[in-house]
NUTI-199465 format. One record per residue (C-alpha): x, y, z; residue number from 1. Coordinates in steps of 0.1 Angstrom, whole numbers. Example, Ala and Ser with C-alpha at 12.3 -4.5 7.8 and 13.67 -1.06 7.14 Angstrom:
NUTI-199465
<<123 -45 78> 1>
<<137 -11 71> 2>
//
This chain:
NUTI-199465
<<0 0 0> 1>
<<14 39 -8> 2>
<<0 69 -3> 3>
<<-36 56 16> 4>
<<-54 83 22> 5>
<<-72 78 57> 6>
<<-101 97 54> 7>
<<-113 78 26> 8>
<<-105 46 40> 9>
<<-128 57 75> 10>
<<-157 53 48> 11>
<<-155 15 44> 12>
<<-158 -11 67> 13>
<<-131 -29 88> 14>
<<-101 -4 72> 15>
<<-74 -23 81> 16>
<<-79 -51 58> 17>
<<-87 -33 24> 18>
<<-56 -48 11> 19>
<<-71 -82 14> 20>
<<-106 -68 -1> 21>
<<-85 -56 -32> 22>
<<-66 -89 -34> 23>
<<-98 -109 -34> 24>
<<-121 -85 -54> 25>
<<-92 -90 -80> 26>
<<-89 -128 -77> 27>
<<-126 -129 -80> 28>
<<-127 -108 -113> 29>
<<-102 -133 -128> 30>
<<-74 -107 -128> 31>
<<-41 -112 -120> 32>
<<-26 -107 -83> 33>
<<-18 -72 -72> 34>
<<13 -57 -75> 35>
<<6 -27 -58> 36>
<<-25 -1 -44> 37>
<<-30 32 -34> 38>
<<-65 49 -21> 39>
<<-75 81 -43> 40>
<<-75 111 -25> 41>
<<-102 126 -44> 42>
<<-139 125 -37> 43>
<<-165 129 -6> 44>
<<-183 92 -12> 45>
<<-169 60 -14> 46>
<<-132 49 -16> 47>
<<-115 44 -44> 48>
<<-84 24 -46> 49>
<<-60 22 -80> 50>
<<-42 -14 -85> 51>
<<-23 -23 -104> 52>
<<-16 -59 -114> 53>
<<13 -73 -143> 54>
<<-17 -71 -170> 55>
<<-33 -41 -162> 56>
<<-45 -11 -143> 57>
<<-82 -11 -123> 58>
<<-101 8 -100> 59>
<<-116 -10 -70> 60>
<<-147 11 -63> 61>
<<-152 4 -25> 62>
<<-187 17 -13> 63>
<<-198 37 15> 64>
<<-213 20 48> 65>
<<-240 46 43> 66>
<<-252 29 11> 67>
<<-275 1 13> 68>
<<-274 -29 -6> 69>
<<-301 -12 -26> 70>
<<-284 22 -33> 71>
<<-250 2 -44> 72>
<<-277 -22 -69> 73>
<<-291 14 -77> 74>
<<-251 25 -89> 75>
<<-241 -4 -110> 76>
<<-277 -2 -131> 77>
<<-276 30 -135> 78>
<<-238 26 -149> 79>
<<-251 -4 -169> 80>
<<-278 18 -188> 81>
<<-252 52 -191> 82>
<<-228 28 -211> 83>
<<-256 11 -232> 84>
<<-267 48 -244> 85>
<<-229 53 -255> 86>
<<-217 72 -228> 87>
<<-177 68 -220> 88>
<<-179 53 -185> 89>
<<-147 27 -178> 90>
<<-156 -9 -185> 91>
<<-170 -30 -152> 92>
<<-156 -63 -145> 93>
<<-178 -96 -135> 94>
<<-173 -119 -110> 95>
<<-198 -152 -114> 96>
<<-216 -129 -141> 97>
<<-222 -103 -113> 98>
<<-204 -66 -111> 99>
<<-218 -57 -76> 100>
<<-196 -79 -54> 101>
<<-196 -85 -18> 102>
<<-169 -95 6> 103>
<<-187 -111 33> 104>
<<-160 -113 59> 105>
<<-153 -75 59> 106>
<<-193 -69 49> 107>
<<-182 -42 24> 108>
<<-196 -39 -11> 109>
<<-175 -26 -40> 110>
<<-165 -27 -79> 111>
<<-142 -33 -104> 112>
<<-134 -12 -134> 113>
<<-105 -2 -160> 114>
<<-86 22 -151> 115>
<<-86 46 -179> 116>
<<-54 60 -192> 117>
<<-51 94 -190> 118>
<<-56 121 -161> 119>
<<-87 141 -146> 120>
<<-95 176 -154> 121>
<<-88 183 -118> 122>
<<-54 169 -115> 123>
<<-41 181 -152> 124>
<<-54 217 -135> 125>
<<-69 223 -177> 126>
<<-104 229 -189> 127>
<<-114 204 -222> 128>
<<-106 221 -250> 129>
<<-134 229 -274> 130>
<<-136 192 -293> 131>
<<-136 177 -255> 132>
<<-162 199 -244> 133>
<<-183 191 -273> 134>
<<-179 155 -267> 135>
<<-187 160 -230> 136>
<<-219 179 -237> 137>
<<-228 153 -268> 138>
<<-225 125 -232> 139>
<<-244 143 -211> 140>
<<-273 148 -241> 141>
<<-273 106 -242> 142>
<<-275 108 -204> 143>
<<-301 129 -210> 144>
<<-325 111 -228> 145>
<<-320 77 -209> 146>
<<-360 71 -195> 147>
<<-350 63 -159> 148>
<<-367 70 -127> 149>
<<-343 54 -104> 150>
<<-347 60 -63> 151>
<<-340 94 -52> 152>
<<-303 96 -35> 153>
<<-296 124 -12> 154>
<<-268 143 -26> 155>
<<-264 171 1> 156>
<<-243 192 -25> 157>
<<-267 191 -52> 158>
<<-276 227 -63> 159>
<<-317 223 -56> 160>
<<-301 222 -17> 161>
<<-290 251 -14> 162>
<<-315 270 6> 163>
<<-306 237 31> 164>
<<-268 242 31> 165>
<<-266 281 31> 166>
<<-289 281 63> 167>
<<-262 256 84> 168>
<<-228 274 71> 169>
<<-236 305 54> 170>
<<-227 325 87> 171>
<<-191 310 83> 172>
<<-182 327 46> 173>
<<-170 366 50> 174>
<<-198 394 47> 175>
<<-196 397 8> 176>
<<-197 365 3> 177>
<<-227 361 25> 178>
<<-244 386 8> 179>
<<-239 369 -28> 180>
<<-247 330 -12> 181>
<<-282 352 -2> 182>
<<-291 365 -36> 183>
<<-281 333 -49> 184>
<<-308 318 -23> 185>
<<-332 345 -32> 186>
<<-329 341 -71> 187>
<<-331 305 -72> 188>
<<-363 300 -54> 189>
<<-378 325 -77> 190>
<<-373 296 -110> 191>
<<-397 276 -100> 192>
<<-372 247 -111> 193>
<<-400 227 -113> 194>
<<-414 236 -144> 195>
<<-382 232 -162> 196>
<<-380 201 -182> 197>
<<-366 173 -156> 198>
<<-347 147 -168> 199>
<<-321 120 -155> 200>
<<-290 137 -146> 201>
<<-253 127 -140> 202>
<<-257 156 -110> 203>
<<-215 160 -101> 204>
<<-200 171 -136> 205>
<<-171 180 -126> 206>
<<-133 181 -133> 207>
<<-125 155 -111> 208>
<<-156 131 -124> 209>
<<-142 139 -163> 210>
<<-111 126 -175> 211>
<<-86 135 -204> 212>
<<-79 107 -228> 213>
<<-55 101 -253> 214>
<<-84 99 -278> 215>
<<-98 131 -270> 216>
<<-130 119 -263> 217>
<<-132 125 -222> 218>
<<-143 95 -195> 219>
<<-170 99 -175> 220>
<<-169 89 -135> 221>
<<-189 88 -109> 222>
<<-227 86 -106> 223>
<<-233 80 -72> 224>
<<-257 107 -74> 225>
<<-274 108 -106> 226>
<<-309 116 -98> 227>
<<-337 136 -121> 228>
<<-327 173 -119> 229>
<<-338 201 -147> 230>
<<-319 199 -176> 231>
<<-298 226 -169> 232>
<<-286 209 -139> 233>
<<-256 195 -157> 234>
<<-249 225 -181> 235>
<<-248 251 -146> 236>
<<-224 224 -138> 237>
<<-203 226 -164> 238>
<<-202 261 -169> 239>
<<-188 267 -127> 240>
<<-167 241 -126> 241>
<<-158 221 -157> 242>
<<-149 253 -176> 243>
<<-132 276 -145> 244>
<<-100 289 -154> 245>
<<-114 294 -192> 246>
<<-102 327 -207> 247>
<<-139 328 -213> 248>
<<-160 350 -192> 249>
<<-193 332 -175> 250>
<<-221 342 -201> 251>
<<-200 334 -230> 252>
<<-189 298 -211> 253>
<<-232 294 -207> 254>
<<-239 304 -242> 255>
<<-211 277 -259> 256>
<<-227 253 -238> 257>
<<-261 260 -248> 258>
<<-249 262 -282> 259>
<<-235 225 -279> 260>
<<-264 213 -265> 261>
<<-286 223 -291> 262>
<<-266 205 -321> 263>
<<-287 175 -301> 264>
<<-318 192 -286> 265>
<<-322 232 -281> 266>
<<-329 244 -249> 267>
<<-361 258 -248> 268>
<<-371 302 -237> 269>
<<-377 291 -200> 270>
<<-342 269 -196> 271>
<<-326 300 -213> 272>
<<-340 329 -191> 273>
<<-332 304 -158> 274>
<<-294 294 -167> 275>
<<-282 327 -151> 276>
<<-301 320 -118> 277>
<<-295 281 -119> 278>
<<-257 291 -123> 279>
<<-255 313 -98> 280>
<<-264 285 -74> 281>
<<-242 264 -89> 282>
<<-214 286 -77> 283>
<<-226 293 -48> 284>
<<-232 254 -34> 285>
<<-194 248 -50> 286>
<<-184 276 -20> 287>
<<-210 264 4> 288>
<<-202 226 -2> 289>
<<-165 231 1> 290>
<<-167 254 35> 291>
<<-186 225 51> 292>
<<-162 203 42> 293>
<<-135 225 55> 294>
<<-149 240 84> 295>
<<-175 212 102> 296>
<<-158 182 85> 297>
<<-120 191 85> 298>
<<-110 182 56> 299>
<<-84 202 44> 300>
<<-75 179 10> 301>
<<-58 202 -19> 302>
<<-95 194 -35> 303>
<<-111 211 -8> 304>
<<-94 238 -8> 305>
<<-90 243 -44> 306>
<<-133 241 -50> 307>
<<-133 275 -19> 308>
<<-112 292 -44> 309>
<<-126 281 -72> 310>
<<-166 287 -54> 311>
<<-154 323 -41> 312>
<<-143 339 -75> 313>
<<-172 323 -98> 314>
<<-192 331 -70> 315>
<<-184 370 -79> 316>
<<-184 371 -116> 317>
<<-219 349 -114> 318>
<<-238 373 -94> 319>
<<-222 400 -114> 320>
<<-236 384 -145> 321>
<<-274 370 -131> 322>
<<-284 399 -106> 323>
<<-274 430 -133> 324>
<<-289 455 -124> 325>
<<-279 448 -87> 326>
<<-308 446 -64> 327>
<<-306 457 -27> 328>
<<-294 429 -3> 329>
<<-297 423 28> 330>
<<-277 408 50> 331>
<<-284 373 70> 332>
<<-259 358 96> 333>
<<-276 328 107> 334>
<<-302 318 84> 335>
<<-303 318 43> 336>
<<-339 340 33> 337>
<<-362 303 22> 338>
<<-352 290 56> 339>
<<-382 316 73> 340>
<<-398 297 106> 341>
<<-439 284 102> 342>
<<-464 306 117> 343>
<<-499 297 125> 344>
<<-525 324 123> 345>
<<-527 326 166> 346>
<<-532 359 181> 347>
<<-496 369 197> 348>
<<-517 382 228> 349>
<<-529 348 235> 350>
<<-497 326 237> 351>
<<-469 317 217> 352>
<<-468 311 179> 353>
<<-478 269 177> 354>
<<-446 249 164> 355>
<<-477 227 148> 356>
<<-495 243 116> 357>
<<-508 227 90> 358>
<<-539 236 70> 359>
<<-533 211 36> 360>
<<-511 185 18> 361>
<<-491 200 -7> 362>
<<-477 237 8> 363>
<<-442 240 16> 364>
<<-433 209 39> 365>
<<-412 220 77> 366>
<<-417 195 102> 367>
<<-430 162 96> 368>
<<-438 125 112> 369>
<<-425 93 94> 370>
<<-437 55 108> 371>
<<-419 26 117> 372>
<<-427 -12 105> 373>
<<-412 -31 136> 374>
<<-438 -52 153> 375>
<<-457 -51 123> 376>
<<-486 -78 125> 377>
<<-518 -92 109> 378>
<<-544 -91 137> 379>
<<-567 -121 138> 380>
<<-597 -120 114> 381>
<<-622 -137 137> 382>
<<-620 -95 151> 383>
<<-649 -80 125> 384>
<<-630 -46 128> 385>
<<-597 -60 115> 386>
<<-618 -79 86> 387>
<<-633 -48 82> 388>
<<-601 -25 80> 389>
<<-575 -46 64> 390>
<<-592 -68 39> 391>
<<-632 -56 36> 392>
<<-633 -75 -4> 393>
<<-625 -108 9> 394>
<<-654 -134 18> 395>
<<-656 -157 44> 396>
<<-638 -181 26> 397>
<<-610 -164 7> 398>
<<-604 -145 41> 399>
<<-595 -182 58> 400>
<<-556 -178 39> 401>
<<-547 -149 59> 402>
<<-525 -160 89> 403>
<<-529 -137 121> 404>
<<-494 -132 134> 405>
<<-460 -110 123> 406>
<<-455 -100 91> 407>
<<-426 -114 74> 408>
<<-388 -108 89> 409>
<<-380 -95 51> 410>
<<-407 -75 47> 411>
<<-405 -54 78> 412>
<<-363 -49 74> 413>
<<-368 -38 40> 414>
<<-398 -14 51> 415>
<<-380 3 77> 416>
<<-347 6 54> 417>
<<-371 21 32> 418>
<<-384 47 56> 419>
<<-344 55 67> 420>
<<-341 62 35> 421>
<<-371 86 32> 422>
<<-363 102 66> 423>
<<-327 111 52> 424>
<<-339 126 20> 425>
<<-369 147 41> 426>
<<-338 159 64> 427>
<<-318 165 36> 428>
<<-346 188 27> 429>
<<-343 208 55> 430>
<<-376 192 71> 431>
<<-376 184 106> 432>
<<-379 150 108> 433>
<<-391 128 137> 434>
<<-393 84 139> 435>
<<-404 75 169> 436>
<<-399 38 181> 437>
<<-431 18 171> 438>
<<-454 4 199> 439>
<<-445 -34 211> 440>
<<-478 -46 188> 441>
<<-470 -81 201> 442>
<<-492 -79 232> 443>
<<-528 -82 233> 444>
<<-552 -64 250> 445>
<<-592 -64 256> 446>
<<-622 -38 269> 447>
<<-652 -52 287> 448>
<<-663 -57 251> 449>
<<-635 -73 233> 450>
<<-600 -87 230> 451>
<<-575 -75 204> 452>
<<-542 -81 188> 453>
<<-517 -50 182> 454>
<<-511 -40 148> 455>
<<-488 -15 133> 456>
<<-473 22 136> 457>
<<-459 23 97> 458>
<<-487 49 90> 459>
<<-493 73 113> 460>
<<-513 96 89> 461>
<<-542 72 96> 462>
<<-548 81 134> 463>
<<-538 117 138> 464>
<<-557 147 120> 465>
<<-536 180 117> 466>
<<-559 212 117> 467>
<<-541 242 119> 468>
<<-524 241 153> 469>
<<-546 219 166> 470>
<<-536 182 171> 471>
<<-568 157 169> 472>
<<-567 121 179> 473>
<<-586 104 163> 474>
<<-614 74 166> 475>
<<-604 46 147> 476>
<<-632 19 140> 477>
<<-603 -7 140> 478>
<<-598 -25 174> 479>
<<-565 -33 173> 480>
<<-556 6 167> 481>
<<-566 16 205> 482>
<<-532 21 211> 483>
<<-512 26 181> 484>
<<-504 61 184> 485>
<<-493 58 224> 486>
<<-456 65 204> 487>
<<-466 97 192> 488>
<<-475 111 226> 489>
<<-442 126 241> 490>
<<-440 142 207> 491>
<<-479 156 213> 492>
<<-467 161 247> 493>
<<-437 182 239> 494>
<<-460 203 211> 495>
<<-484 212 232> 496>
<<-464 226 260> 497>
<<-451 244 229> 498>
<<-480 261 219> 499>
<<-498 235 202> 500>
<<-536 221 208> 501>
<<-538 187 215> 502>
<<-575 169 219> 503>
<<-587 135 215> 504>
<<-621 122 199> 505>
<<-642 102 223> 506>
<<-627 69 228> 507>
<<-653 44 212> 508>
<<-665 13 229> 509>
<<-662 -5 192> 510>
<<-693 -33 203> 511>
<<-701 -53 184> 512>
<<-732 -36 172> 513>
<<-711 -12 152> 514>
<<-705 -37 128> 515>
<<-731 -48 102> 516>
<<-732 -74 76> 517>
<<-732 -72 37> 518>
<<-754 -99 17> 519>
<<-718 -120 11> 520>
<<-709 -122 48> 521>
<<-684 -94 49> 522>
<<-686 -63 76> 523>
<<-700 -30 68> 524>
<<-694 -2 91> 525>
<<-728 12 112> 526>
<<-736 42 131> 527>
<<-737 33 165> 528>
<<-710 58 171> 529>
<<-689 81 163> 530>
<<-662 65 143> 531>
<<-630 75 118> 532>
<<-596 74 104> 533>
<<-573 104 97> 534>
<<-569 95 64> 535>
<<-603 94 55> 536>
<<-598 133 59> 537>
<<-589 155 32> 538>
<<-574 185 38> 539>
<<-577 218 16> 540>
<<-569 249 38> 541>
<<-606 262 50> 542>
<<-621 232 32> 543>
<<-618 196 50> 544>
<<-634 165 29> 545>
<<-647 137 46> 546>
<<-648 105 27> 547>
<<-679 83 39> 548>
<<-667 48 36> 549>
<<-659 14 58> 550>
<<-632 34 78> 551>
<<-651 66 84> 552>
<<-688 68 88> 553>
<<-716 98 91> 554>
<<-716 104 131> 555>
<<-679 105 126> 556>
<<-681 129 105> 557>
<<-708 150 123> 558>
<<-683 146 153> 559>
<<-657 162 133> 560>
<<-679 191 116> 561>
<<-689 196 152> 562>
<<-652 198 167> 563>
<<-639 219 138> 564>
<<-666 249 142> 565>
<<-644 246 177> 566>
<<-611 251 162> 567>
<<-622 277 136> 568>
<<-656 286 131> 569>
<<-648 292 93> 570>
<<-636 257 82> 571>
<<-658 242 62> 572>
<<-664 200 60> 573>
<<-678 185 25> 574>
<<-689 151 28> 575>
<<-676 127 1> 576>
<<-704 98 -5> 577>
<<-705 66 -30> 578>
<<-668 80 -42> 579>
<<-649 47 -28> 580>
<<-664 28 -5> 581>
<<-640 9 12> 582>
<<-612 25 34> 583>
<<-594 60 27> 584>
<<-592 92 4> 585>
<<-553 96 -6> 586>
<<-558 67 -30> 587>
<<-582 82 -48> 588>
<<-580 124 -48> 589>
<<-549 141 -43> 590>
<<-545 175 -42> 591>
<<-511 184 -61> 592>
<<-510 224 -58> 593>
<<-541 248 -59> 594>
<<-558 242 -89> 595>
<<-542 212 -98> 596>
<<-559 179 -85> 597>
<<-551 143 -93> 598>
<<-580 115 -95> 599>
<<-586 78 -98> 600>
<<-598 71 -127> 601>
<<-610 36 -111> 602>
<<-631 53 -88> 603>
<<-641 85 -99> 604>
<<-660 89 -137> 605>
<<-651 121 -156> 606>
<<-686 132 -153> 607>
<<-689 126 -115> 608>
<<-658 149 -103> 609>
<<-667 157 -68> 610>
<<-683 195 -75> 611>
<<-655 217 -56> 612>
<<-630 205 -85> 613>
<<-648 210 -112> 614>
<<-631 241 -120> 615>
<<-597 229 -113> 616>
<<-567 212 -135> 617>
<<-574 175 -133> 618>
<<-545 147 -136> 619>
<<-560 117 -145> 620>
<<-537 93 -127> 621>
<<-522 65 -157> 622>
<<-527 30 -149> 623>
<<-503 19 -124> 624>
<<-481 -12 -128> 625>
<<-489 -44 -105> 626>
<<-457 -48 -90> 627>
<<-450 -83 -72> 628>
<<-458 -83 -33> 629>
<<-440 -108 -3> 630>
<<-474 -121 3> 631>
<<-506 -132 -14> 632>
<<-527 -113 2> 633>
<<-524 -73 7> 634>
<<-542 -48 24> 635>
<<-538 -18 -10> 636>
<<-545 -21 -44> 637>
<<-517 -11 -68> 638>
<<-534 25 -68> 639>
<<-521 29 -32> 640>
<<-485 48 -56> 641>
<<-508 75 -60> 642>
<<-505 81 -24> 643>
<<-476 105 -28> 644>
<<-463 131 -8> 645>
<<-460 168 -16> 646>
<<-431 184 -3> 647>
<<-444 217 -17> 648>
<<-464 229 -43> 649>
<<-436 220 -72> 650>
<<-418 188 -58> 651>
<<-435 156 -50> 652>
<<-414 121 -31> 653>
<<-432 95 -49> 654>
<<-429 56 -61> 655>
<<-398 50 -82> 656>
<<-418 17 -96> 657>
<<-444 35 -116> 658>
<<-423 54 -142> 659>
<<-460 66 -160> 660>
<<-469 87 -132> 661>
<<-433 100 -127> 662>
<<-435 113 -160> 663>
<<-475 129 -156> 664>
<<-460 147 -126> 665>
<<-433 160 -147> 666>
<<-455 175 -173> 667>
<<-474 193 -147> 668>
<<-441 214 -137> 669>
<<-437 191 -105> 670>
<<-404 179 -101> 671>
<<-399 140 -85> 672>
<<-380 122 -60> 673>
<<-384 86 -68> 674>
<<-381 65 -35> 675>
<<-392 27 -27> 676>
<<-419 16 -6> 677>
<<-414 -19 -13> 678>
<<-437 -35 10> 679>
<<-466 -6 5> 680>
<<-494 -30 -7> 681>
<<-484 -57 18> 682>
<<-484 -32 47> 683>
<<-510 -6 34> 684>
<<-492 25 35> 685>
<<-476 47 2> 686>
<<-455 80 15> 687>
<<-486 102 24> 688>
<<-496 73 46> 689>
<<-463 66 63> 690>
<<-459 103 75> 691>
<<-481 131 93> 692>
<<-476 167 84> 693>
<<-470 183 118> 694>
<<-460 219 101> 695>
<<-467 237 69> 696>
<<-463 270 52> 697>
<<-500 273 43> 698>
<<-523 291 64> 699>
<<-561 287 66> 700>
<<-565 293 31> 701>
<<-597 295 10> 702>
<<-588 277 -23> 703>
<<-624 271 -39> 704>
<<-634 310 -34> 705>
//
């Protein structure tokens, strides 16, 4: 080993024996032995260690311990597809026809692939020369058009995060410099990216990922974090770092680029007018990015220091460039200008502002509740409530397959990797994030009435209305939900001390009597009380829908119109009726910004749209694909992807397994972040299910006036 560089090597597991992960990864590729290895001292994410054997020279791609097995899957296929569409990516070695190899003993995932022969961008310290940078643009086109919807990865340096990253190290750059990473703030959340055509993006174009080869046409690294950006993503890219130290000035760098691009595909009047603000940004996360590194992480690698430089000066001659003439700025030490607190609409004279405000499902997202699979089980079905809320289409006989009792080992693991996953991303967002530990549903418990099994806390959205800053509990017809949301109460707890409401609908005694009987032998739910789930509750600022169905029925729902005149006198409740019968709303309407509503077209004719949306945009949602489940039986239909979640009005986290809706999000301006759920049907719950909005940006709006 020379020249092992040990903060790279503090990113894999067991570091002291990544000589005998090289020898074997080599072995296994049917190379010949190592003569020697060093660890690259470039990069932020995985380690990446150059051998050299008598026959050749290879990289040994050496993945994070933050990636799952999934995310390093996600890498190679994406690789896989970029070198199909011609793209000049090093070849990837197999081992027993696989290129994702694991070595057990050290549990560390990696790669193998040619080292190309040439140098980096970076360390030649050269910008590609004009037949170079037309090859590199002509690469990032084919990237381009590749259809791919793969899961979202965090990438905390990607320019759409900047809002994120200037609010925790903004303070640290010098006054100037603060001032410009503001504008830059300022400017890009005016773009409304969004509406920019999105497509799948190589997302780190930079010197070090491009490489100079003897044939001139460059070598493309590194896609860790290829995700679906706009299409001037890459170009912004490009233009800050690719092309710094050109004799070119910024706008003449831009329009060569643009220029290149359109021998392919022209940009169109809207990607045009945003490249100034998009590359602004760009510079601006390149200074941001690398005074994180140095200042919280330490590292002081000739890289890092070298992007500070290179961040500080295009961060001048951008802002000269996008903000002519000049606006007024003004000056923030602690927090970038998107980053403002949530108010709710309380009178200051009668306590403090509520930390908990949220009036609808799709305004900018602050604070927000994500579930937790463990102790996931199927209650027993001889219970009519947990017929009647997890499987209300079976009959008497088909139900007799379903085994009370935990789900499957897998398919709680692979949930609650799934949720980390979606927790990261939400934080990476900025959005306050909480995961409290699930309730212990192994213990059963009983009323005077009944005895019950436990259930499941993986959606939380189900048992917990959000109106404003009031926090309503809810009465769930299902027995074995009595206690679900016990795990949400020191967070209730800790909200309401805050400023926050906190009431509870009147426990039910869920007899027997509440249950009726259809003609086939399956439950119905009666009226003998006041009964409902959260999620049977649409939420529009003033305008609350109530779905009547087997989870929610009409006393419920007077309960609620009731209780709301409490909490504001001017919200009005529209009851839903014969729209889907069977359990909740957010599988069949989803409200995607004002004006804009998505439907089932399952459930809802075109000439029965309920009457408040008749004036509005409607997404029909496409036909979703059937995708294959861990058990036979499942408590949603495929249409349970349409249960997305809105991070705000222009950016939506939704399911990376239905590529048709992906794309009718896109071409209603709303950017996605495809994410898994691969146990949603199984365990009933898509990513509007799985969290609870505690906070919001919208205020008690009136959307239908």
């Amino acid at each position: 080993m020379t020249g092992a560089a040990p903060a790279a090597l503090r990113r894999v597991r067991r570091p002291g024996r990544v000589d005998e992960v090289v020898r074997w990864a080599m072995a296994a590729c049917s190379l010949s032995p190592v003569v020697r290895w060093a660890v690259s001292e470039v990069g932020y994410d995985d380690c990446n260690i150059m051998a050299d054997t008598r026959d050749g020279r290879y990289v040994v791609k050496i993945f994070h311990t933050s990636r799952s097995p999934a995310l390093c899957a996600r890498y190679v296929d994406v690789v896989r597809r970029v070198t199909e569409a011609g793209v000049a990516h090093p070849r990837l070695h197999r081992a027993d026809g696989s290129v994702l190899l694991h070595h057990r003993p050290t549990g560390n995932r990696l790669m193998v692939m040619d080292r190309v022969e040439g140098t980096t961008f970076l360390d030649a310290d050269a910008c590609p020369d004009d037949t170079e940078l037309a090859s590199v643009v002509e690469q990032t086109y084919r990237i381009h058009t590749l259809d791919l919807y793969p899961e979202y990865v965090h990438d905390w340096w990607a320019i759409p995060q900047i809002a994120t990253l200037a609010a925790e190290v903004a303070h640290l750059l010098t006054p100037g410099d603060q001032d410009r990473v503001t504008a830059a703030v300022e400017t890009f959340g005016r773009l409304r990216v969004g509406t920019l055509p999105q497509v799948f993006s190589h997302g780190d174009l930079t010197k070090a990922n491009l490489i100079r080869t003897p044939s001139g046409v460059p070598a493309v690294l590194d896609l860790a974090v290829s995700n679906r950006y706009a299409r001037v993503h890459d170009l912004s890219m490009l233009a800050v770092n690719v092309l710094h130290g050109s004799p070119r000035p910024l706008p003449e760098r831009v329009a060569l680029l643009a220029g290149l691009y359109a021998r392919h595909e022209p940009l169109t009047a809207a990607e045009h007018a945003a490249l100034p603000g998009y590359v602004l940004a760009a510079a601006a996360m390149e200074l941001l990015g690398a005074e994180r590194e140095w200042s919280r992480e330490g590292n002081r690698s000739e890289e890092t220091h070298y992007l500070r430089e290179l961040g500080r000066t295009t961060l001048r001659s951008a802002a000269e460039w996008a903000l002519a003439p000049a606006p007024s700025i003004t000056r923030t030490r602690n927090r970038a200008p998107q980053d403002v607190p949530h108010t709710d609409e309380r009178n200051p004279m009668t306590g403090p502002a509520s930390p908990v405000n949220s009036w609808d499902e799709f305004t900018q997202l602050r604070e927000i509740i994500v579930g937790d699979a463990a102790h996931a089980r199927i209650p027993r079905m001889t219970d009519p409530s947990a017929w009647l809320a997890c499987y209300p289409t079976m009959t008497p006989a088909e139900l007799k397959r379903v085994e009370a009792g935990a789900f499957p080992r897998q398919v709680v693991e692979e949930s609650d990797e799934d949720l980390a996953q979606l927790t990261e991303t939400l934080r990476g967002l900025g959005v306050t994030t909480h995961r409290p530990p699930a309730v212990d549903h192994s213990r059963s418990f009983s009323s005077p009435h009944w005895e019950a099994d436990g259930y499941i806390s993986y959606c939380p959205r189900d048992i917990t209305l959000v109106a404003g800053s009031t926090l309503i509990e809810v009465a769930s017809p299902m027995r074995s939900r009595y206690f679900e949301l016990f795990n949400l109460r020191p967070l209730f707890q800790q909200y309401m001390l805050e400023g926050a409401t906190w009431i509870a609908a009147p426990r039910p005694q869920l007899r027997d009597e509440l249950y009726t009987w259809d003609e086939e032998g399956r439950p119905l739910l009666g009226e003998a009380e006041p009964v409902f789930d959260a999620a049977n509750v649409l939420r529009v600022g003033q305008d609350f829908f109530y779905q009547v169905s087997r989870s929610g029925n009409e006393m419920g729902l007077d309960w609620l119109r009731s209780t709301l005149r409490l909490v504001d006198p001017t919200v009005r409740v529209h009851p839903l009726r014969d729209v889907y019968g069977y359990t909740h709303i957010d599988s069949t309407i989803t409200v995607l910004r004002p004006g804009l509503v998505m439907l089932n077209p399952a459930r809802i004719a075109r000439d029965e749209v309920p009457e408040a949306f008749r004036g509005w945009d409607v997404l029909w949602c496409p036909e979703l694909r059937s995708t294959k489940t861990a058990l036979p039986y499942h408590l949603s239909e495929p249409w349970i992807s349409m249960n997305l979640l809105m991070v705000n009005p222009e950016l939506a986290i939704a399911d990376s397994d239905q590529p048709e809706l992906l794309r009718a999000l896109e071409a209603k301006g709303i950017s996605v972040l495809p994410h898994r759920l691969r146990h949603q049907r199984v365990l009933g719950g898509g990513f509007h299910c799985v969290t609870l909005d505690i906070a919001r940006d919208g205020l008690r709006e009136d959307y239908f006036g």
